[in-house]
C-alpha positions as a printed NumPy array, in Angstrom:
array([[  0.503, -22.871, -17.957],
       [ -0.862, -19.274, -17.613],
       [ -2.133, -17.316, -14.374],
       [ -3.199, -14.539, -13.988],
       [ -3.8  , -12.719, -10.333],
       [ -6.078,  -9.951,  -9.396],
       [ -6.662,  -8.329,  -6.485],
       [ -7.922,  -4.692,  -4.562],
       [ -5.267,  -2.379,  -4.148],
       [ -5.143,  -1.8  ,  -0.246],
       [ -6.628,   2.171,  -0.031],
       [ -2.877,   3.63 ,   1.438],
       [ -1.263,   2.557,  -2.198],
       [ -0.139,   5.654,  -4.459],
       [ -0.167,   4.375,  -8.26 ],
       [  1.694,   6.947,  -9.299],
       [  4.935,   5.627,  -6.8  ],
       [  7.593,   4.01 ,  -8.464],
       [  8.61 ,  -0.077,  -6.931],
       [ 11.36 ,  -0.482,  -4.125],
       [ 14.471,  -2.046,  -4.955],
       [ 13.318,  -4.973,  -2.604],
       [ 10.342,  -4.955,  -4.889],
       [ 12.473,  -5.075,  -8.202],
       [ 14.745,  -7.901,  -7.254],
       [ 11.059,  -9.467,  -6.28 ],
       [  9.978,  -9.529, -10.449],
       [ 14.053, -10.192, -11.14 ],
       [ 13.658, -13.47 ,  -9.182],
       [ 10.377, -14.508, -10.951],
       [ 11.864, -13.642, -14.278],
       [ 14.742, -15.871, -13.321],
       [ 12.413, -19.101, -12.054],
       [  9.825, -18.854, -15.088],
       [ 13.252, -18.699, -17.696],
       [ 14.215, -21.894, -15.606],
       [ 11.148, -23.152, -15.823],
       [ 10.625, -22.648, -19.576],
       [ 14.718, -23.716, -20.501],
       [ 15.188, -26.603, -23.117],
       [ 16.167, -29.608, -20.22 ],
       [ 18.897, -33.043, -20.461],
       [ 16.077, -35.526, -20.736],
       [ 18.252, -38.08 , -19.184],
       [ 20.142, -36.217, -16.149],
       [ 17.457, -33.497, -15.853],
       [ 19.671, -30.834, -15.787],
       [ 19.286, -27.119, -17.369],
       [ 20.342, -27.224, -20.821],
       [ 22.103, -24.302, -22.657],
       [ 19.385, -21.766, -24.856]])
């Protein structure tokens, strides 16, 4: 499954500003859930299998 998310940029945002570090380990932990998500799994325990 496939989303995609828009929204308006809030008027005080500079587009030209590079992301926090809190911001970065934000995309690093939805990296990390969607390669869970999308990891061969043990049909019969239903545990994360190796890639």
């Amino acid at each position: 499954m496939r989303v995609m998310v828009f929204s308006k940029a809030a008027k005080d945002v500079d587009m030209n500003a590079e992301p926090s570090a809190e911001m970065l380990e934000a995309f690093a932990a939805m990296d990390r859930f969607t390669e869970e998500l999308a990891a061969p799994r043990d049909d019969e325990r239903g545990e994360l299998g190796v890639a």
